[in-house]
C-alpha positions in Angstrom: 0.0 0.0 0.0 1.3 3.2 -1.2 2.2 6.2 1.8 -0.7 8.2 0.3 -3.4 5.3 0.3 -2.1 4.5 3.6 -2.7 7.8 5.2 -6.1 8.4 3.7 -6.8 5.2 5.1 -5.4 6.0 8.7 -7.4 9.3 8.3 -10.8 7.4 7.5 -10.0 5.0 10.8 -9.3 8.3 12.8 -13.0 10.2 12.0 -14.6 6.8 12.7 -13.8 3.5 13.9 -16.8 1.0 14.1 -19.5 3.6 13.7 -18.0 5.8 16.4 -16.8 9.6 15.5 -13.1 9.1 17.6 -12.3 12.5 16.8 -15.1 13.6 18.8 -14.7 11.2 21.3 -11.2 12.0 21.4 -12.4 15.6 22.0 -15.0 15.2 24.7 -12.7 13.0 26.8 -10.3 15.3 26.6 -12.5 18.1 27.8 -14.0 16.0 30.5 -10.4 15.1 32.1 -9.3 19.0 31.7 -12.5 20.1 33.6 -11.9 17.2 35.8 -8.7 18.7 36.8 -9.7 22.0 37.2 -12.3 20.8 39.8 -9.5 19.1 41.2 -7.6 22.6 41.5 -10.5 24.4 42.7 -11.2 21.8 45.7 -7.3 22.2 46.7 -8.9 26.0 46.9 -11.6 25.2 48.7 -9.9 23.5 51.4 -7.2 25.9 51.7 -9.5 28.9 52.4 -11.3 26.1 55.1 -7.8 25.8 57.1 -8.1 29.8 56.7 -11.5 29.9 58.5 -10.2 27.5 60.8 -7.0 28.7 61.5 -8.8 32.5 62.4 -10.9 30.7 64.6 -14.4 30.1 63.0 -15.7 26.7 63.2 -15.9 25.1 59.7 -18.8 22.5 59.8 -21.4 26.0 60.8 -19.2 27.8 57.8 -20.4 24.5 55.9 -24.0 25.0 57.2 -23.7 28.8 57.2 -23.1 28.2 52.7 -25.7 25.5 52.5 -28.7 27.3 53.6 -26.9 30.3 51.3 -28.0 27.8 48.6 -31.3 27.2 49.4 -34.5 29.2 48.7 -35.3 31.6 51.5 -39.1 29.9 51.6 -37.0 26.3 52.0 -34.8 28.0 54.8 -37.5 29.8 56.6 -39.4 25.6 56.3 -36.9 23.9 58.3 -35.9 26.6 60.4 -39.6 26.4 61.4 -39.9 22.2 61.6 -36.5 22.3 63.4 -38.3 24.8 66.2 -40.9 22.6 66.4 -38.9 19.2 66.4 -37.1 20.7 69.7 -40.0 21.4 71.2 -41.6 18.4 70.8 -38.6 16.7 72.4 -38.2 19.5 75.1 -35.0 21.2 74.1 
């Protein structure tokens, strides 16, 4: 097989082996392991700026809580705010 007939053929295999796009593929794993490595990066962050808020004296797990209910709808806060009330009640604390 001649160099040119051997690299159209290589090309052909490359845009799609057994009915699968591989360039494409190629191209979304690739992004996927980038991003994946980014959100690696950004947890290092994360954690960091946790030993920060630690290390000043705040106490992490209600820094946790304190950006979870910073998530949530004020209606859904205000909702277990109220059923937690009441669940201490109803136990007597």
């Amino acid at each position: 097989m001649s160099g040119a007939v051997a690299a159209e053929k290589k090309d052909r295999d490359d845009a799609e082996v057994g009915g699968i796009a591989a360039d494409r593929l190629r191209s979304i794993v690739e992004r996927i392991e980038r991003l994946e490595e980014e959100r690696r990066g950004l947890a290092d962050n994360i954690k960091d700026i946790f030993a920060e808020a630690k290390s000043a004296g705040f106490d992490v797990k209600v820094v946790r809580q304190i950006i979870s209910i910073r998530k949530k709808e004020p209606a859904e806060v205000e909702e277990q705010e109220t059923l937690l009330d009441l669940y201490r009640r109803a136990l007597g604390m």
